[in-house]
N, C-alpha and C positions, 0 to 999 in steps of 0.2 A: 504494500500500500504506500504512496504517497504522502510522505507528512509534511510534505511542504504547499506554506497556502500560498496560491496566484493569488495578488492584490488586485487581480482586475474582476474578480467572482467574489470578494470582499462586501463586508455589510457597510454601508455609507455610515458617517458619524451621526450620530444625535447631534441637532441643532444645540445644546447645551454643552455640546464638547467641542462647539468653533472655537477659534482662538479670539480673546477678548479683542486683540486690536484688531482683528479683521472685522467683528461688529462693528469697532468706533469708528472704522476708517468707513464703513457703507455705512452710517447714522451720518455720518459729517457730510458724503457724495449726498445724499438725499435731503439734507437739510440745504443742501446750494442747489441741484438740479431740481428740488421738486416743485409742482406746480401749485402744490394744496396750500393755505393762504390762511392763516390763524384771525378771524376779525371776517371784518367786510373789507374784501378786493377791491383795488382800483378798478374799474370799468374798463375807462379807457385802453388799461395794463391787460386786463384779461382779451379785450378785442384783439388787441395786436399783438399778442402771443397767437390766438389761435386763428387770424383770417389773415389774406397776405394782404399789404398794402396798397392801398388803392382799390381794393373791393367796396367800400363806403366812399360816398360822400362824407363830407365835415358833417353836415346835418342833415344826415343818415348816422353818422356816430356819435354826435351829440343826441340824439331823438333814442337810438340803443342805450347810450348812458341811464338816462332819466328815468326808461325801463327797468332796468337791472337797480337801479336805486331803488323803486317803488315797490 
């Protein structure tokens, strides 16, 4: 019999045996790339993240602001 184990038919680790700085280092990447916004977002900020520039009018994006306020 073989008593040697191939790592590639290995059990993957338990999320609690990652190594702590590889959490803190993906907690800090998501705290600068994410999109999710603690409070009420800028309007404005959320339009032009997600529509390319120039798809609105001024007031076409001013008129979506006042929505997204109300």
């Amino acid at each position: 019999m073989n008593a040697e184990i191939n790592p590639m038919y290995g059990r993957p680790l338990h999320p609690s045996r990652v190594d702590g700085d590889a959490i803190h280092a993906l907690a800090l990447w998501l705290k600068e790339n994410s999109t999710r916004h603690v409070g009420q977002p800028d309007p404005r900020s959320v339009l032009s993240e997600r529509y390319p520039q120039g798809l609105f009018s001024e007031d076409e994006v001013h008129a979506l602001c006042e929505l997204m306020r109300n």
